[in-house]
N, C-alpha and C positions, 0 to 999 in steps of 0.2 A: 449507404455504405454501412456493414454492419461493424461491432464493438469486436474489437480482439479480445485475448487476452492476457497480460501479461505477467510473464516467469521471469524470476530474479534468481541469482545465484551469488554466493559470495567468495568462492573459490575458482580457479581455471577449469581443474577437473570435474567440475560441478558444471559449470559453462559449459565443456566440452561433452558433455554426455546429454546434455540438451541438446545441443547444438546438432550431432550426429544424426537424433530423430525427425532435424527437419528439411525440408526440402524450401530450392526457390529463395534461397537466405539471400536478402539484402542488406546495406547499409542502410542506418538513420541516425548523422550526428546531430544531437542536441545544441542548440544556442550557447551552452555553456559548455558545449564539449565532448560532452558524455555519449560514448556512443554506443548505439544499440543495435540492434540485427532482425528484421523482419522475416516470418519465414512462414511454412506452412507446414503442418504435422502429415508425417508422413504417411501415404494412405488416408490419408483426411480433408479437411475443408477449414478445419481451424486455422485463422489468422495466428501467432508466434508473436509477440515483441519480446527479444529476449536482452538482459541486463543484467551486467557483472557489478555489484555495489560494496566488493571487500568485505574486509573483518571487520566486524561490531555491529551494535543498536543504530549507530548515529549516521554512520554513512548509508545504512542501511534506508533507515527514514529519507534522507536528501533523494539518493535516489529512484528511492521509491516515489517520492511528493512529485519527484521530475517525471517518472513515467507515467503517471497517473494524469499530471496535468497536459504533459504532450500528448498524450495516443490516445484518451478519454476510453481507458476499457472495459469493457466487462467484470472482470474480477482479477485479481493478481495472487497467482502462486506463487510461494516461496520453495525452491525445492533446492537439498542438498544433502551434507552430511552431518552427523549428530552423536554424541556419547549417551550410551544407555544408561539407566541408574536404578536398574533391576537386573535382578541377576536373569527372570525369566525372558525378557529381551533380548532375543539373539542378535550376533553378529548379519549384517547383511537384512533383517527385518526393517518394515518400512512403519514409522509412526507418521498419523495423519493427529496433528495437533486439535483435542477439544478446545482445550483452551491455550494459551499464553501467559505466562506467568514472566514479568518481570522483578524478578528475585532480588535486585539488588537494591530496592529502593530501602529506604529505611533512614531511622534518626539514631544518631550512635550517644547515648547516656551514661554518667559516670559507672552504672550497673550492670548495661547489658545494652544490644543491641536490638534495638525495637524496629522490627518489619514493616512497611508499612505499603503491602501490597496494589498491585498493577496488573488488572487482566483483563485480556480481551476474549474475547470465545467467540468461535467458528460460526458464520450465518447457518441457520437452519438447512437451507435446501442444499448448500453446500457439505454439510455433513449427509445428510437424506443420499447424494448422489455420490458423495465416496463412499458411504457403505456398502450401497447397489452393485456399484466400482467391485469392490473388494469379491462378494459374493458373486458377479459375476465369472469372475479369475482371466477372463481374456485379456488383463491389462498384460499380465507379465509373458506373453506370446515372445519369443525370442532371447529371452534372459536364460544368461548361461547360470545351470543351477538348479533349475525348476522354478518354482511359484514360491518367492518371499512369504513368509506371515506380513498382516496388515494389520496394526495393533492403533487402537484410536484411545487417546489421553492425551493430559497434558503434559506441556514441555516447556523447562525452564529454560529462560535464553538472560543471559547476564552478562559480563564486560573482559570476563577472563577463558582462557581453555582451562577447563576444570580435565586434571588429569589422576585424582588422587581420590580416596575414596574417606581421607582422616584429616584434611584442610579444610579451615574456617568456612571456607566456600560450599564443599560436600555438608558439613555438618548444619550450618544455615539452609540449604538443600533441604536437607532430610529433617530437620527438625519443624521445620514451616511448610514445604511443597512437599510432603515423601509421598505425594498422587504420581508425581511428574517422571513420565517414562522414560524422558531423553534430554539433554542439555547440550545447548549450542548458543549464539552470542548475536544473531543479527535479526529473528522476529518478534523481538516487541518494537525495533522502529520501523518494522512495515507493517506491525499491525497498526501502530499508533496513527503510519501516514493514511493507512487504509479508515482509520475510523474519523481522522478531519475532513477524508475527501466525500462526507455526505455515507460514512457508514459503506464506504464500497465493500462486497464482500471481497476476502484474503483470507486464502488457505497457505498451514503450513506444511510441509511434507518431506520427511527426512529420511535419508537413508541411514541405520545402525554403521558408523564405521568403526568404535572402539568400544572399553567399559568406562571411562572414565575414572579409572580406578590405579592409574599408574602402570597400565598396560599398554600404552598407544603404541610407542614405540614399538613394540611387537605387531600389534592388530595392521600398524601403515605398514610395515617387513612384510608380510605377510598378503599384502593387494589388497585388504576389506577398503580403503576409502574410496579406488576407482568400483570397486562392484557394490559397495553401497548406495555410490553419484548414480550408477548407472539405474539402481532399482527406483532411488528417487523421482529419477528422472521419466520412468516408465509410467510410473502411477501417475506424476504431477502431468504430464500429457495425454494420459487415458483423460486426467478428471476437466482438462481443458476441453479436450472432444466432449464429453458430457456436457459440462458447462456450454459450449457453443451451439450443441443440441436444442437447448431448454432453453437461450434466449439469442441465439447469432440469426436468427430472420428478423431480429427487429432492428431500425435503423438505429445510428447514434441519436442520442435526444437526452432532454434536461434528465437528471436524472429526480426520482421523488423516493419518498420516503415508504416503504411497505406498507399497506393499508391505508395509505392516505384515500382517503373519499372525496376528499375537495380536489381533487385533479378530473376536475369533468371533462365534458368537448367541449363548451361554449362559453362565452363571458353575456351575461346579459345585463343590456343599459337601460334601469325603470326609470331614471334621470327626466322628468317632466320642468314646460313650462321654465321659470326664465334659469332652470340647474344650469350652473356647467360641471362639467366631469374634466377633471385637469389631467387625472392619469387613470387608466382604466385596463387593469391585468387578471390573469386567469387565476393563480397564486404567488406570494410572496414565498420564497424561503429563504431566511438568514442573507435579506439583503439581495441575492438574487430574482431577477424575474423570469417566470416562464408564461409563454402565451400571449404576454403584448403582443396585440397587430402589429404586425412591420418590427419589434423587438425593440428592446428601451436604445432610447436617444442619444442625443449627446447632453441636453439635461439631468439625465438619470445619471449616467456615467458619473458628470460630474458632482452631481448629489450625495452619491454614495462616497466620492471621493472626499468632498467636504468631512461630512458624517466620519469616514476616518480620520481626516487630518484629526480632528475635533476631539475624537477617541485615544488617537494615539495621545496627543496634548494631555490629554486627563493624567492619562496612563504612567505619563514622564514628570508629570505634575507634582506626581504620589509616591515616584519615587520606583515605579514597577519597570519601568522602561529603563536602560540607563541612557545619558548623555550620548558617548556614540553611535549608538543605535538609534537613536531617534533622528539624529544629524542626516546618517544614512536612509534612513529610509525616509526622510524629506525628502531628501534629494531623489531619491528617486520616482517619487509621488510627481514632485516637478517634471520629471522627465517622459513619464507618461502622458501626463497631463495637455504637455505643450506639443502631445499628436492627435491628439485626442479634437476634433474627429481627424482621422486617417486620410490625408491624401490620399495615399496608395499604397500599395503593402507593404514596404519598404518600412514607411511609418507605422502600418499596424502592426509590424514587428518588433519594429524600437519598442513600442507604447508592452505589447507582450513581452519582452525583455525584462521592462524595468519592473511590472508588474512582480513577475517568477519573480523577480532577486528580492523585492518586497516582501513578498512571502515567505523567501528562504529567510531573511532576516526579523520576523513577527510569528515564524514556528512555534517559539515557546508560548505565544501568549493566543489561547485558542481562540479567541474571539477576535482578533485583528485579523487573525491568519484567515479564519472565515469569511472575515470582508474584502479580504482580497480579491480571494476566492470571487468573491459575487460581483467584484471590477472586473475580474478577468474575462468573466462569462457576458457581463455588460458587452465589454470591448468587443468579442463575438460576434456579440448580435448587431453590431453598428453596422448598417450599407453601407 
């Protein structure tokens, strides 16, 4: 079965102009709810998982951590709408995010406000194939308009609609990111969930709908945010067809790290005479295994789980963790725990449940969230 890929949107109208270009759309609700739409590109072969995750950073991350850990895919685009913060950036222009800029972190001192930046940048080959994209021009076939410009920089995404071009916001803007082509509020938390799931590649891709400058109201009068959605949504589906091109023949599988050399084909045992070999895998990553014969146990499972409880302990010990959260996510360590191994699937779904909410709840803290991560993929591999 090969790897989709999955597009996020955080508006209807932004949903809605994905949604149009696909064909064969089905239902997929999430264990917690959250529902999503499988489909196919139309005229194409790409798998679709498409997701509505709202306004901001933070819903944006949840439901990205959920589509990423449900559908295990290829790469995840973000495509939608965006305020420019150049004047040379037209209305209706598409930015293809170099980088990610989250603009608002910072420490606020009796003097002045100290930035204290967050960025993530674009995988290589996924820029390499949106510029190919761009120069080719057959993305934009059927847009009313002609052929968008395809402008690539960075883009600041932050917690508020910036609509002025002389508030604290714009001025912070321009005086620390004045790179940044476009501003919008929900890809630093898919880039963020994108770089805990093992560095998956995530592109962002925006349509120009305003200036940002105290002009919206006019620019929405006017229809630019549906033909902005729309142009987004052209390119961020061109770049999934590319995308499925370059790796959709290969099947799902662990995923590794680019250039790793130690992901051979074989495991070899030089184990002589009275050794024994207690556990014996192909490589470790961050608590994950890939390559165990037959795939880690119920030993390993619960190993790993130990080694968290153990983590977490430290963590609450020192004061990083607080009191409720640790509470909760005991409990649901126990709850996994006590399916572990899986009757039937019924159980390995419970045990997959309480896992996901584990993780939604050790987000902040990257190394827990990591070792979840590496129970989850255990529970997987369990016959």
């Amino acid at each position: 079965m090969t790897r989709p890929v999955v597009v996020l949107t955080a508006l209807d109208l932004e949903y809605n102009a994905v949604r149009e270009r696909l064909t064969k759309v089905e239902p997929h609700v999430h264990p917690m709810g959250t529902r999503f739409e499988r489909g196919t590109v139309t005229g194409g072969s790409c798998e679709i998982i498409l997701g509505l995750v709202g306004k901001g950073n933070h819903p944006s991350a949840v439901i990205a951590e959920r589509a990423m850990t449900e559908f295990d895919p290829e790469a995840v685009i973000f495509a939608g709408v965006a305020g420019a913060l150049w004047p040379s950036v037209g209305l209706g222009d598409v930015v293809v995010a170099t980088h990610v800029y989250a603009y608002h972190g910072g420490t606020s001192e009796s003097d002045a406000f100290r930035t204290r930046p967050r960025v993530w940048e674009i995988p290589h080959v996924c820029d390499q194939l949106a510029r190919h994209l761009e120069r080719e021009r057959r993305w934009a076939r059927g847009l009313a308009g002609g052929v968008p410009q395809v402008r690539f920089g960075p883009i600041a995404a932050g917690e508020v609609v910036l609509d002025s071009a002389s508030s604290p916001e714009a001025t912070l803007i321009r005086d620390h990111y004045n790179d940044a082509l476009a501003v919008e509020m929900e890809s630093a938390g898919v880039a963020q969930a994108a770089h805990l799931n093992r560095s998956l590649p995530a592109v962002v891709v925006r349509g120009i709908s305003d200036r940002a400058d105290g002009t919206k109201v006019h620019t929405d009068g006017e229809n630019w945010q549906p033909r902005a959605a729309a142009n987004a949504a052209a390119f961020a589906l061109a770049l999934a067809q590319e995308l499925g091109a370059q790796y959709g023949s290969s099947p799902r599988r662990p995923r590794k790290e680019a250039g790793d050399a130690s992901m051979s084909g074989s495991v070899r045992n030089v184990a002589k005479g009275n050794a024994h070999v207690g556990f014996q895998a192909h490589t470790v990553h961050h608590a994950t295994v890939y390559g165990a014969p037959g795939g880690p146990g119920r030993e390993t499972f619960h190993d790993q789980l130990a080694d968290l409880r153990a983590a977490l302990r430290k963590c609450h010990e020192a004061g990083d963790v607080d009191t409720v959260t640790y509470r909760a996510a005991e409990q649901e360590m126990d709850a996994a725990a006590a399916e572990v191994p899986p009757a039937d699937d019924e159980a390995r779904s419970r045990a997959t449940t309480a896992l996901r909410k584990l993780r939604g709840l050790l987000l902040d803290w990257t190394d827990l969230a990591t070792r979840v991560a590496g129970l989850i993929a255990a529970l997987r591999a369990l016959s």
